[in-house]
N, C-alpha and C positions, 0 to 999 in steps of 0.2 A: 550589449555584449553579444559578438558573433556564437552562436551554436558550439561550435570548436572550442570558444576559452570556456565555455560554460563547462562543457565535458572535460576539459583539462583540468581546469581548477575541480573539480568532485573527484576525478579518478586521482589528483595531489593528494587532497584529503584524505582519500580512502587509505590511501599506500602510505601516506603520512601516522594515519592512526594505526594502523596495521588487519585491516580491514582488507577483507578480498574485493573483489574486482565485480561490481553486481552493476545492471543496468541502473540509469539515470531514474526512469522511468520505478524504478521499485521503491522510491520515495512516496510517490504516490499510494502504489499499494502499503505500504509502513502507516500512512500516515489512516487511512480508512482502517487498516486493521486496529491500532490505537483507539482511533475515534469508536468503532462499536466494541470493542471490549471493556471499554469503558462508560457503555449503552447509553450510547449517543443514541438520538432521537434518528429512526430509517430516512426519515424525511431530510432532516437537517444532512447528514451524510449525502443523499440525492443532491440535495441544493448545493451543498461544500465542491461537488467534485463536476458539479455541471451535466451531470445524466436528464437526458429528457423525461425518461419513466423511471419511476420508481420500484419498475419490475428489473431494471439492470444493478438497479444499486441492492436488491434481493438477491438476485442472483452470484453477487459477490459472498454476501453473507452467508448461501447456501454452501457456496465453494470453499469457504474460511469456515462453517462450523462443520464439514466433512474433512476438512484438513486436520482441526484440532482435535475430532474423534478420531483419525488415522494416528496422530502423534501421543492420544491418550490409551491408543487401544483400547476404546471404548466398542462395546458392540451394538 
């Protein structure tokens, strides 16, 4: 499937369910936020998403639990 139908048919969907308009690509981040909130293994999450170190796929998790402390107003 060319790149174009793949983006067409997801931005259908989206507009279909009534969903806004979010890059392709945020599927991916969806999908890693899922996987450790529901504390997946850091490693397993590395391997899942194809990171060579394991200090990138840390780096994510740092950036997702500073997020959900902004959203909890946690201090």
């Amino acid at each position: 499937m060319p790149n174009s139908s793949l983006f067409n048919a997801f931005f259908t969907i989206l507009k279909k369910a009534g969903l806004p308009r979010v890059p392709i690509h945020s599927l991916r981040h969806t999908h890693t936020v899922i996987l450790l909130e529901a504390g997946v293994d850091l490693k397993y999450v590395q391997e899942r998403l194809g990171h060579k170190s394991i200090q990138i796929t840390a780096t994510f998790l740092r950036k997702l639990n500073r997020t959900q402390c902004l959203n909890m107003k946690c201090s």
